[in-house]
Structure formats: C-alpha cells, structure tokens
C-alpha positions in Angstrom: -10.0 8.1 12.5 -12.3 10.2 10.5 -11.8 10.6 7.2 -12.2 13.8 5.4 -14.4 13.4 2.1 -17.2 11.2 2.5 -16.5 9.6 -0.5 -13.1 8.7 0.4 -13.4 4.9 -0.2 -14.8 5.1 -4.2 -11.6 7.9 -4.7 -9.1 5.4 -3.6 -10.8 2.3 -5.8 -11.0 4.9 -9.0 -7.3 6.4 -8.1 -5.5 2.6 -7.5 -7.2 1.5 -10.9 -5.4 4.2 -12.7 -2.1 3.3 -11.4 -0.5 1.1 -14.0 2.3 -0.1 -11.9 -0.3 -2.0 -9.4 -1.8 -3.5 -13.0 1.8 -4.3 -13.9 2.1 -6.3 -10.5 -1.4 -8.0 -10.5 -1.5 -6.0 -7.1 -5.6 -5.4 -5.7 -7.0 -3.3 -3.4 -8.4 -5.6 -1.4 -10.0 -3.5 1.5 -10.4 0.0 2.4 -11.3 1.7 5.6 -10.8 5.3 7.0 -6.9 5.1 7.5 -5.7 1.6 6.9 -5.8 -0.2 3.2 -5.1 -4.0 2.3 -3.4 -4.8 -1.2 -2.9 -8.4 -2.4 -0.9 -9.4 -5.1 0.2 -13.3 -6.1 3.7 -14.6 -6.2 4.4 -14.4 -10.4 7.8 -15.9 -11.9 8.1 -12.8 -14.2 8.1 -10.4 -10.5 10.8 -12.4 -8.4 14.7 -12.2 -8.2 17.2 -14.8 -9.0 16.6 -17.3 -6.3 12.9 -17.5 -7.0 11.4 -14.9 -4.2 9.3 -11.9 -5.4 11.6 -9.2 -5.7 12.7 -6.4 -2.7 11.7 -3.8 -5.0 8.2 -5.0 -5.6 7.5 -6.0 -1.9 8.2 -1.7 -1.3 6.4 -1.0 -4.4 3.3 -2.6 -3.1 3.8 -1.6 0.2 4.8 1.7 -0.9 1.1 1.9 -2.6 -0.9 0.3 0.7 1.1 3.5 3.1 0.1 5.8 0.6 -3.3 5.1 0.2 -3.8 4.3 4.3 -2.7 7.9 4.4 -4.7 8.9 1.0 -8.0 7.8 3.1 -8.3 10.7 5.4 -7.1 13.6 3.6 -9.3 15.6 1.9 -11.2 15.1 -1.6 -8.7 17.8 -3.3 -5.8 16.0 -1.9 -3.1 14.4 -4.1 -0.5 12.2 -2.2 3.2 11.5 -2.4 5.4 9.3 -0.2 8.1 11.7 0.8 10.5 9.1 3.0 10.5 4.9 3.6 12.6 2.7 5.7 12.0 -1.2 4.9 12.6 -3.5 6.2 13.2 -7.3 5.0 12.6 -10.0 7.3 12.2 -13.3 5.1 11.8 -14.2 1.9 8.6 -13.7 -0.4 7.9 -16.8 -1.4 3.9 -16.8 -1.4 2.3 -17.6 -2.8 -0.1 -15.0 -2.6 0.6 -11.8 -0.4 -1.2 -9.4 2.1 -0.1 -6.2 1.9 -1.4 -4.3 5.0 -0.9 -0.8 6.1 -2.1 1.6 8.9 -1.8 5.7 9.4 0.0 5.9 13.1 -0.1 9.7 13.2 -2.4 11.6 10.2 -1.4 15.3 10.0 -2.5 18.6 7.5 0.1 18.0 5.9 2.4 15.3 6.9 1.6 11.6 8.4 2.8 8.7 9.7 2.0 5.3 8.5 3.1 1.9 9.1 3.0 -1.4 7.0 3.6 -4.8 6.8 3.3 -7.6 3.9 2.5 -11.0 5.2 2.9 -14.5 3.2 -0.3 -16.5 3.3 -0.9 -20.4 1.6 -4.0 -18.2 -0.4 -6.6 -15.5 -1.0 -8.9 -17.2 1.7 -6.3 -17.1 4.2 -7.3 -14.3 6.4 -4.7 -15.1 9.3 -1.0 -13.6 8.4 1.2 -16.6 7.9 4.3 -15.3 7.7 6.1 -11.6 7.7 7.5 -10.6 4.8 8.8 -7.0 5.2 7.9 -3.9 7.2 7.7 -0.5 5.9 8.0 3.2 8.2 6.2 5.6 5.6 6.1 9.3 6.0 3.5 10.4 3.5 2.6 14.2 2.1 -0.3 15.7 1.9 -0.1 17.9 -1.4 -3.2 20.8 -2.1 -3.1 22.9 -5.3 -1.2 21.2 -7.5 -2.4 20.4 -11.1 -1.0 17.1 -11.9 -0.9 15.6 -9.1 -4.2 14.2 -8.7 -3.9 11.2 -7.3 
C-alpha cells in the first residue's frame, strides 16, 4: 500500500503525541508503516478491572487508536480520521505484562476503509513473537476532508 503524503510517518508520531488518552494509558507508537501501526502499552494496576486484568475498555481504546492510525497512514496529509464502527472481540484475559497492539488496513478506500487488529500478550518489550491473543478488533474507519477541528 502506498500511502498518500510522503510525510505520513512524522504526522502520525506528532498526531499520537497529542492524544492525551494514549498518555493516560502509557500507550506508544511503537512502529509505523504505510497501512499497519504497532502500539504497546504495559499492564498498570491503576488500568485493570476487578480481577487484576487490564480492562476491556482499554484493550478497544488502544486498539481503537492502532485501526485508526493503520488507516490514518494512507490517507492524505489533509485528512482527519474517525472510527465510525468496531466489533471486538475478547478472547483471554490481559494479563501482560506488557502488550502489542497490532493493526492492519484490509481494504483502504476515499473515504471509508477496512482495518483489522489484534492485541497480543508478550513476557516484555523485547518479545517480538506474539505470545498470547488478547482481543481482536473489525474497524471501519472514515476518512474526513474539510473539516476544521478535526485535525487529527
């Protein structure tokens, strides 16, 4: 996949350091490529439910953010992005301790595209191989031109 603005890589880095909520979770984007992105975020007590496991609600927030900025990649450098629809599912508990959170565009459109994501479990940040699947997320993802405030 090509993306559109050349500069596509350094707009997602400068866009996911404004988001406060990815500060609020510890989240990182870890790696960045023409339609797929990689956020990681640590297993935090303050983040997780009542049995100890990071929280449904943060595992779709972060993944939320990964299919959204997959899809952010390869539109064009006036683009803003919104998720307009997610399906997730939960396959085992988060327990960590640290978290990949990986996501891919299946179908990019003008205006609407497809993306798929997963968050994967791993012993640590070294730990390249996907231990263990979290959750699985079917994004559909806006492309949005022309309007102020939404710049992504």
């Amino acid at each position: 996949m090509q993306p559109a603005d050349p500069l596509y890589a350094q707009r997602l880095r400068d866009s996911f350091e404004r988001q406060a909520v990815m500060k609020t979770l510890g989240a990182e984007l870890d790696s960045v490529q023409p339609g797929k992105v990689c956020i990681t975020m640590w297993h935090r007590p303050e983040l997780t439910q009542q049995h100890g496991f990071l929280h449904a609600g943060i595992v779709s927030t972060a993944l939320d953010s990964a299919c959204g900025y997959a899809a952010y990649s390869l539109m064009p450098e006036e683009a803003a992005v919104l998720t307009i629809e997610f399906k997730v599912n939960l396959i085992s508990p988060a327990r960590g301790p640290w978290f990949r959170c990986e996501a891919e565009v299946l179908k990019p459109g003008r205006t609407i595209s497809v993306v798929e994501g997963r968050v994967w479990g791993a012993a640590d940040p070294g730990d390249k191989t996907p231990r263990k699947l979290v959750a699985s997320m079917s994004a559909t993802v806006m492309t949005v031109l022309g309007r102020d405030g939404l710049k992504y």
